[in-house]
C-alpha positions as CSV (number, residue, x, y, z in Angstrom):
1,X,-0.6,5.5,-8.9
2,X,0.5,7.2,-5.9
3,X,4.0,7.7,-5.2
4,X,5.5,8.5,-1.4
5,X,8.7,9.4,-1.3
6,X,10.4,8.8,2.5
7,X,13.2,10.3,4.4
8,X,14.2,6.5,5.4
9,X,13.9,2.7,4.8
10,X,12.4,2.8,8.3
11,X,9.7,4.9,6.8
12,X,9.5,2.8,3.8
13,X,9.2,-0.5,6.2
14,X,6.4,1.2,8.6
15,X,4.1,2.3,5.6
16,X,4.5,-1.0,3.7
17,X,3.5,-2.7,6.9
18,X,0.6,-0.4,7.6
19,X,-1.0,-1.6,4.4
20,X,-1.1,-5.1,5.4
21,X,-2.1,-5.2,9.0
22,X,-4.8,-2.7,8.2
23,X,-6.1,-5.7,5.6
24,X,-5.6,-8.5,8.1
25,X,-7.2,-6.4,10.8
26,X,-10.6,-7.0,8.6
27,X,-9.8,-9.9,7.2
28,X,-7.4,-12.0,8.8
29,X,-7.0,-14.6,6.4
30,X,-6.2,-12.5,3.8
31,X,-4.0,-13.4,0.8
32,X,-0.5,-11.3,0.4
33,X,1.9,-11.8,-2.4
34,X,5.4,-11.8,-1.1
35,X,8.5,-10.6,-3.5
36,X,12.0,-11.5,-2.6
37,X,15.7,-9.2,-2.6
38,X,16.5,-6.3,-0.7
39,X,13.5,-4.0,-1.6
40,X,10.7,-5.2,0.7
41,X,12.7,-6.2,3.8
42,X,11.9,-3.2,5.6
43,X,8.5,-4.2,5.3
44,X,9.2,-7.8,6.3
45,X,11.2,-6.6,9.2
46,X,8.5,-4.4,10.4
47,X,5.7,-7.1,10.0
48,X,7.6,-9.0,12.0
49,X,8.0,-7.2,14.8
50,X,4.7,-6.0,15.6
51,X,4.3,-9.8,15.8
52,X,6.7,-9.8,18.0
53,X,5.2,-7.2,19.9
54,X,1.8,-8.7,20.1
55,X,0.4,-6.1,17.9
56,X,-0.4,-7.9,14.7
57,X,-1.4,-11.8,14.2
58,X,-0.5,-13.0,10.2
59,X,-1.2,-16.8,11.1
60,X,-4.4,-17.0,9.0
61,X,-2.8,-15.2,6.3
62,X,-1.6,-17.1,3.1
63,X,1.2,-16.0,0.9
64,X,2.1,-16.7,-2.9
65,X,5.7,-16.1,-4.0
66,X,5.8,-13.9,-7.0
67,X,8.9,-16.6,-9.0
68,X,11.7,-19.2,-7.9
69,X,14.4,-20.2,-9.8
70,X,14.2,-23.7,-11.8
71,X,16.8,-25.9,-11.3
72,X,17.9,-25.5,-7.3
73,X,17.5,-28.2,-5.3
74,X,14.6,-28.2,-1.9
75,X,16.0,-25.9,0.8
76,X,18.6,-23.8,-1.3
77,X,19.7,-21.1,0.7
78,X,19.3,-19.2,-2.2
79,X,16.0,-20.0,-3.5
80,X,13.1,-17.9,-2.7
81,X,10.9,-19.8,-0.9
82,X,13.9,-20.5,1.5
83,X,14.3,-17.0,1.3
84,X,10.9,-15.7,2.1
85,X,10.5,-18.0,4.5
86,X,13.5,-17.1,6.3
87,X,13.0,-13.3,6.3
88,X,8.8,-13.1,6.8
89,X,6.9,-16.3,7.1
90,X,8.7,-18.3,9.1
91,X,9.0,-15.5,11.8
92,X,5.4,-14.1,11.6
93,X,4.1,-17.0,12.1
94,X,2.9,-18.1,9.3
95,X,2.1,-21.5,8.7
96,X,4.4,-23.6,6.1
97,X,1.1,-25.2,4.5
98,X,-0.1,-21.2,3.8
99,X,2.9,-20.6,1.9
100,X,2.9,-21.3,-1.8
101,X,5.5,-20.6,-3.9
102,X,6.0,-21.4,-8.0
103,X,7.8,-25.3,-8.2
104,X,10.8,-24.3,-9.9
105,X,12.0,-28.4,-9.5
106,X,8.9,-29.9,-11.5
107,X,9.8,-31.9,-14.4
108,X,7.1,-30.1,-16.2
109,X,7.4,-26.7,-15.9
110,X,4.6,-25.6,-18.3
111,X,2.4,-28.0,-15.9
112,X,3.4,-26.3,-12.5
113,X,2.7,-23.1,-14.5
114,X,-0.8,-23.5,-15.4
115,X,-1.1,-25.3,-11.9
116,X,0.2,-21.9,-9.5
117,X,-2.6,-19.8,-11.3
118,X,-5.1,-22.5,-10.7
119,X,-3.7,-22.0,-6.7
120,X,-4.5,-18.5,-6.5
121,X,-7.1,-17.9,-7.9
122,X,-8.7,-21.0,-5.7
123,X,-7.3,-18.3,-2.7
124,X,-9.6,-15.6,-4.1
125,X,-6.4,-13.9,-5.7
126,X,-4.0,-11.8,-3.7
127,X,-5.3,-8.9,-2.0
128,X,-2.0,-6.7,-1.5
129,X,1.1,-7.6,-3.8
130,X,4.6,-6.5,-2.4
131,X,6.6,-5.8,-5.1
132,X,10.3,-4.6,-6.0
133,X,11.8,-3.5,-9.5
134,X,14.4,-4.1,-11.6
135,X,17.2,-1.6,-12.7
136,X,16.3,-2.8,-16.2
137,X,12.3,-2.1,-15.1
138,X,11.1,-6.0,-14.8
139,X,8.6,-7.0,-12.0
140,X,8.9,-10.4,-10.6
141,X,11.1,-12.1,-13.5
142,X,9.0,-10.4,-16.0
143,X,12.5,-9.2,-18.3
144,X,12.2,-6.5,-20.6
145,X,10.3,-7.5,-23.8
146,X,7.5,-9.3,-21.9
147,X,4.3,-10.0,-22.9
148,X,1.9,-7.5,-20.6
149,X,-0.6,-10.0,-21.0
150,X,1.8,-13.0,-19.5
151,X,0.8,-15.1,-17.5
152,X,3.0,-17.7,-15.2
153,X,5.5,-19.2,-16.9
154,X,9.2,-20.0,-17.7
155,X,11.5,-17.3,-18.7
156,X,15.2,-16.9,-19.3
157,X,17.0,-14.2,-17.0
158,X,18.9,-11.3,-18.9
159,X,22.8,-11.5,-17.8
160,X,22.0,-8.2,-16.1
161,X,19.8,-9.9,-13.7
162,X,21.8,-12.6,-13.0
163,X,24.8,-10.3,-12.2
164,X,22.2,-8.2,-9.8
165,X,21.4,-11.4,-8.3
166,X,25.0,-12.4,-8.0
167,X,25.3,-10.9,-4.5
168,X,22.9,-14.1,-3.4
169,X,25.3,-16.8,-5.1
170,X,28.5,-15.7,-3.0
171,X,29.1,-12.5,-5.8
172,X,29.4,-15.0,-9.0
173,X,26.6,-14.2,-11.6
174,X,27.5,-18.0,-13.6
175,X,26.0,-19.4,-10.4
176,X,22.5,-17.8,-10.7
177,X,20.2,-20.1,-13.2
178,X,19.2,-18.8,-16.2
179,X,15.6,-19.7,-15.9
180,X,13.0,-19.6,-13.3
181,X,9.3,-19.7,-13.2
182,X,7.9,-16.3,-12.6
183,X,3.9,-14.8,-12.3
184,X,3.3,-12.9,-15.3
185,X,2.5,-9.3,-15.7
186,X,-1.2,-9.9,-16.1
187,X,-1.2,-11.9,-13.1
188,X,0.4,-9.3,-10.8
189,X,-2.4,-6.8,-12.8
190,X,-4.9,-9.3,-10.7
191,X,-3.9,-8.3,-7.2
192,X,-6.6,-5.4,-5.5
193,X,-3.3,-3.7,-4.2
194,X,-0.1,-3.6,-5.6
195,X,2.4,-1.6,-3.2
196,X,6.1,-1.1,-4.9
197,X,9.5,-0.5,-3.2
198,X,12.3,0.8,-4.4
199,X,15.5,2.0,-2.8
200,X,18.9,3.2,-4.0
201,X,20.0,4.9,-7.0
202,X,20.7,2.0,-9.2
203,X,16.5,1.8,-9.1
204,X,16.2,5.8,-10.2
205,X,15.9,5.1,-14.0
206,X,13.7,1.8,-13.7
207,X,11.7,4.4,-11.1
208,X,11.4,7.0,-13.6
209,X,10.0,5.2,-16.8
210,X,7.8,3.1,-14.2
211,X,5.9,6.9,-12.8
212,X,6.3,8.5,-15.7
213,X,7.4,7.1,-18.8
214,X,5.2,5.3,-21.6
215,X,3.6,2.4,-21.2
216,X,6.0,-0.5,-23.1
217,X,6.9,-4.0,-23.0
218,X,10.8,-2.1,-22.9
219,X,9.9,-1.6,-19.2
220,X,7.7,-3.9,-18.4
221,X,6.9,-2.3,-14.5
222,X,5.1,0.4,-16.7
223,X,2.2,-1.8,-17.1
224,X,1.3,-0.7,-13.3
225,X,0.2,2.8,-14.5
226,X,-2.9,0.7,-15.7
227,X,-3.7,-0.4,-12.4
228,X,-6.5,1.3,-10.2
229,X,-4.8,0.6,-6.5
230,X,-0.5,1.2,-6.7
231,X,1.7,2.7,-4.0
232,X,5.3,3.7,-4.9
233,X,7.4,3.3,-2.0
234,X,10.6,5.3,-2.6
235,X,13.5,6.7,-1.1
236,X,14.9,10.3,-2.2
237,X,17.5,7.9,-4.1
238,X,15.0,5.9,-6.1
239,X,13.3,9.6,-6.7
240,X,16.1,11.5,-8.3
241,X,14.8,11.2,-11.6
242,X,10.8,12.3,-11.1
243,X,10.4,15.2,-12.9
244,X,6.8,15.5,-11.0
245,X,8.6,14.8,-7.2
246,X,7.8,18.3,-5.8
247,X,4.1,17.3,-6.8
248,X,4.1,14.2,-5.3
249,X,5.3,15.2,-2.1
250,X,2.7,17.8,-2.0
251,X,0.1,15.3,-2.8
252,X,1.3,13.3,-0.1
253,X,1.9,16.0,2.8
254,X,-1.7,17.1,2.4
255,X,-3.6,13.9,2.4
256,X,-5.9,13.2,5.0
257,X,-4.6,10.9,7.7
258,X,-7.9,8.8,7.3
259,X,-7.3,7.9,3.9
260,X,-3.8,5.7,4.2
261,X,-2.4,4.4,1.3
């Protein structure tokens, strides 16, 4: 696990974005997995404009959302493929049939489960995963307690997820469901590049048990430190609580500017 910690989001956005359009340079159809709220914007934003700018073409790339919420109705403002398709997709370029997201509005839930795994792994799996974190530690809507075996599946959202979500459901927490459909840790374990964000101090605890706390089902992010391929995006908010920060810095000033993340 390698962890970067930057001055800025802006410096958080231009790495994160560096990752994938050094992969879609080599392979342009390339399969990224996208995660919704606040933490990979950056990235999205700076994706985007180096389409803009002519430098970067994502319109052979497919996408698979990491959850979406069961229950909301096709084109909710709130629901994550509206979402992802509003802040990457749909401005990159991407093509609607490229992006896949869980079907949170089946009638059999179990079914669509079983059926989203089938869908990536027909891709070839995902070759970089974007990821955020919880302030209780859970990775897509993998809540603490989860199986780190789990695959995609239903699960029921703590109250402390909903109220972080609030802020999407006009600030009321009863709004957000209480269920969605959600990859499971040993699904995300699948991608060849897992590259996490994480801003603000509310993420500092969830940060610090994810670097360098023991491996548990109590944080279920933890499970990472088993994989061979993850950046740690941070800022110096989401670092306060690295005992090892001075270390990683170090590692990070002196690594050879061929070797990216």
């Amino acid at each position: 696990m390698e962890v970067v910690i930057c001055r800025a989001e802006e410096e958080i956005g231009r790495l994160g974005a560096d990752v994938v359009s050094r992969l879609v340079r080599t392979r342009p159809e390339a399969v990224l997995g996208v995660a919704t709220g606040s933490s990979p914007r950056p990235v999205y934003a700076e994706l985007v404009a180096r389409v803009r700018a002519g430098e970067l073409d994502l319109s052979g790339v497919s996408t698979f959302s990491l959850d979406e919420y069961v229950g909301l109705p096709e084109g909710h403002p709130a629901s994550y493929r509206t979402e992802i398709r509003r802040e990457l997709t749909d401005p990159a370029g991407i093509p609607p049939e490229r992006v896949h997201s869980p079907q949170g509005s089946a009638g059999d839930l179990p079914a669509a489960a079983r059926a989203y795994e089938k869908r990536i792994a027909a891709a070839g799996g995902v070759d970089v995963q974007l990821l955020g974190i919880g302030s209780d530690g859970h990775i897509a809507f993998n809540e603490p307690g989860s199986s780190l075996a789990s695959r995609t599946r239903i699960k029921t959202l703590t109250r402390r997820t909903r109220e972080d979500n609030a802020r999407f459901f006009d600030g009321d927490a009863d709004a957000v469901p209480t269920h969605c459909l959600t990859q499971g840790l040993a699904t995300i374990m699948q991608a060849r590049h897992v590259v996490l964000v994480a801003t603000g101090e509310g993420k500092a605890r969830a940060v610090a048990q994810l670097v360098e706390g023991a491996v548990s089902a109590r944080w279920p992010g933890t499970v990472l430190q088993w994989h061979p391929h993850v950046s740690v995006l941070l800022d110096e908010a989401a670092a306060a609580g690295l005992g090892l920060a001075g270390y990683y810095r170090e590692a990070w000033a002196n690594k050879p500017d061929w070797q990216g993340l």
